[in-house]
Backbone as CSV, one residue per row, in Angstrom:
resi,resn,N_x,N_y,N_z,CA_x,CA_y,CA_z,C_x,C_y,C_z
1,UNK,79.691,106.126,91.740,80.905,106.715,92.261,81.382,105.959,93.498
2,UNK,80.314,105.526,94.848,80.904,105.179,95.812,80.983,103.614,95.390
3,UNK,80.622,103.064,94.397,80.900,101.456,94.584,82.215,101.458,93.447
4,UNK,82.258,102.203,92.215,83.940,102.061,92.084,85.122,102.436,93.040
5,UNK,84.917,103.348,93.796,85.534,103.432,95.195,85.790,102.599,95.762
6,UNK,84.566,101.934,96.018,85.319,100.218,97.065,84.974,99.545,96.182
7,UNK,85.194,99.274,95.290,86.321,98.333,94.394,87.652,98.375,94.153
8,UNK,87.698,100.261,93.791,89.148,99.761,93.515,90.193,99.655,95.088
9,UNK,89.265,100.288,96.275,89.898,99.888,97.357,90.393,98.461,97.867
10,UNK,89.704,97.558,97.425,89.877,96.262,97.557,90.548,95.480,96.214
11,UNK,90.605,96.184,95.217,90.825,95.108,94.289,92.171,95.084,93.726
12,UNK,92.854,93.754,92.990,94.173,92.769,93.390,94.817,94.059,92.496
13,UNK,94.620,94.557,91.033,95.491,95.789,90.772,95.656,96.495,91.918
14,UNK,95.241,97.104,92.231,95.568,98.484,93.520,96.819,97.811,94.570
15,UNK,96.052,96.380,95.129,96.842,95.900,96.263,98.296,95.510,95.678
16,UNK,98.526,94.863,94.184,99.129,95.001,93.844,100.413,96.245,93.243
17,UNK,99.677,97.708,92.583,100.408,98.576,92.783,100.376,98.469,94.009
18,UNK,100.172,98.562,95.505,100.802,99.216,96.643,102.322,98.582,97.114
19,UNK,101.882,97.366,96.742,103.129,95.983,97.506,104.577,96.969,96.347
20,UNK,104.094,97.128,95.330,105.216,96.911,94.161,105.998,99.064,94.474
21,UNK,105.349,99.066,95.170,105.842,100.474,95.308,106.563,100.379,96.752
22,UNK,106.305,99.155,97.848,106.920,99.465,98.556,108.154,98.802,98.164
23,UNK,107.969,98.008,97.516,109.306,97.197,96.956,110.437,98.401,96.205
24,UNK,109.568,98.957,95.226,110.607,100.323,94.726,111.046,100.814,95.827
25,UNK,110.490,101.725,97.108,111.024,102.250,97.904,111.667,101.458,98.920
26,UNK,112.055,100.276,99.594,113.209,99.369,99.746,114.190,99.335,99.200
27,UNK,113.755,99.896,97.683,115.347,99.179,96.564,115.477,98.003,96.101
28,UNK,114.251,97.370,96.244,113.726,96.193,95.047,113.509,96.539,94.223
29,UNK,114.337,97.133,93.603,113.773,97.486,91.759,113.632,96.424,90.710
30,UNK,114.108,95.035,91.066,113.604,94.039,90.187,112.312,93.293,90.624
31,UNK,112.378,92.882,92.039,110.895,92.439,92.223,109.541,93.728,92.440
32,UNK,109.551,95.171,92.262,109.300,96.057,91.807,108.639,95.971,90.354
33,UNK,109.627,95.688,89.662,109.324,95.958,88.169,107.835,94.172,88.114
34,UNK,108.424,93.340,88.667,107.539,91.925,88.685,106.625,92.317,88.906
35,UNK,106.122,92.622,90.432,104.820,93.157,91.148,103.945,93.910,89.651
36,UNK,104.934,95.384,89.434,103.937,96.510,88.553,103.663,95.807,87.413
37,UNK,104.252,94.743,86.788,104.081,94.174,85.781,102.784,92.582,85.753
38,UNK,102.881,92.281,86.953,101.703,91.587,87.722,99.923,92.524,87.795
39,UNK,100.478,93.811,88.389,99.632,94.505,88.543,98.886,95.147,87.077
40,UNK,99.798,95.260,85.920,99.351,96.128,84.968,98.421,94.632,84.332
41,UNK,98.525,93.411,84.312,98.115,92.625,83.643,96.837,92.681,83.988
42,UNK,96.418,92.470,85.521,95.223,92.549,86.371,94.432,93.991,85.688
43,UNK,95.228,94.877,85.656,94.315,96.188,85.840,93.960,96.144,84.168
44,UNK,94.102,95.451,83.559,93.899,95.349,82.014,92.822,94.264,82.056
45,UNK,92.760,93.689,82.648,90.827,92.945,82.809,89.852,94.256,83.370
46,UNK,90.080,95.248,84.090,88.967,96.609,83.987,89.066,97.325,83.913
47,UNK,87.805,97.883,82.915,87.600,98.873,82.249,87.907,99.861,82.984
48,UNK,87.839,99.762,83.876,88.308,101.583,84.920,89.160,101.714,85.457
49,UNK,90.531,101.186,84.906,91.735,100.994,85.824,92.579,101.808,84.764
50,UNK,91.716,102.702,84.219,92.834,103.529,82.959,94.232,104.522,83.865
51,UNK,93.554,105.118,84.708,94.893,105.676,85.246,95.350,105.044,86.009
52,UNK,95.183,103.997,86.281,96.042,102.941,86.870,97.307,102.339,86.201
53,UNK,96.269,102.254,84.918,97.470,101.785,83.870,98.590,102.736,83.738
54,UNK,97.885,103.040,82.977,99.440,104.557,82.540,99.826,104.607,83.732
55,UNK,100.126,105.165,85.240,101.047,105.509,86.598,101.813,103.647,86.026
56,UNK,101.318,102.840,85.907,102.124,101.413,86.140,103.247,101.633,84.967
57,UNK,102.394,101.772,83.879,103.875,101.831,82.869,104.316,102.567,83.060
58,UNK,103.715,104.291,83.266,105.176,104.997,83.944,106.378,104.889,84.711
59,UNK,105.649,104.175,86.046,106.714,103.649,86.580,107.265,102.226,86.102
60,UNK,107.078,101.201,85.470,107.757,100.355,84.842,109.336,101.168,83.764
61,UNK,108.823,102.576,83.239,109.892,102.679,82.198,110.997,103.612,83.128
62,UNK,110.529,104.232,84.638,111.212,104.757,85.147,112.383,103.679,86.004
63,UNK,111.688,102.666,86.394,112.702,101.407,86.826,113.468,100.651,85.914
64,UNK,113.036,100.299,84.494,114.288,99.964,83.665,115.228,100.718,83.381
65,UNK,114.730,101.707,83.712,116.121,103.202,82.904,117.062,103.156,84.300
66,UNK,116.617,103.050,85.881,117.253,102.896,86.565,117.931,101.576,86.924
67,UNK,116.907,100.242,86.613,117.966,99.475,86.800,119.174,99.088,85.573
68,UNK,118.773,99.715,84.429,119.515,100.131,83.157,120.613,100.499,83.941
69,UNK,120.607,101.598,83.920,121.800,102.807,84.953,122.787,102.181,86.162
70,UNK,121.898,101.403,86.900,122.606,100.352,88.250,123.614,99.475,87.678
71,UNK,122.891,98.720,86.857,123.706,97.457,86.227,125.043,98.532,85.162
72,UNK,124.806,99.579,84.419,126.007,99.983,84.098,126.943,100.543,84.578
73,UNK,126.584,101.267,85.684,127.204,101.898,86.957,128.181,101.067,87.468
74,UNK,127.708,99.494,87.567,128.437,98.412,88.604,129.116,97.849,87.514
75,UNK,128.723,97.680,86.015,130.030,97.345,85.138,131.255,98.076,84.847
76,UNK,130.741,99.393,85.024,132.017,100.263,84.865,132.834,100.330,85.983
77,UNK,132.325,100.396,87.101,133.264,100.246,88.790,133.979,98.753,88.676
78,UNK,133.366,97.785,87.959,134.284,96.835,87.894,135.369,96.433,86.969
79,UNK,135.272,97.527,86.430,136.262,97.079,85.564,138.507,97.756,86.175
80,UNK,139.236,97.505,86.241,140.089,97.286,86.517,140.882,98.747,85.932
């Protein structure tokens, strides 16, 4: 219990979800989606990064639907 603890405290999935969440909360939702998509690759080399995984694709499908939404939002305001 305490040595998967400091693993996953230190290890590049985790540090990776953290960076990619502060990027979501900035309003980097594209280098956001990079990071979690960086991160889900990593956390798929170990075996114990299962709820790691799933929170990453969760939030991966919650940022395409929004930057989905952004990019149509700003086509429709531009149009004339």
């Amino acid at each position: 219990m305490i040595n998967s603890i400091l693993v996953k405290k230190k290890s590049l999935p985790l540090r990776l979800f953290i960076e990619a969440q502060k990027n979501e909360n900035n309003g980097h939702f594209e280098e956001a989606v990079i990071t979690y998509e960086s991160a889900l690759d990593e956390a798929r080399k170990f075996r114990f990064h299962g709820s790691l995984k799933n929170r990453i694709i969760d939030k991966l499908k919650v940022l395409h639907t929004t930057i989905a939404y952004k990019n149509s939002f700003q086509f429709v305001r531009q149009q004339p």
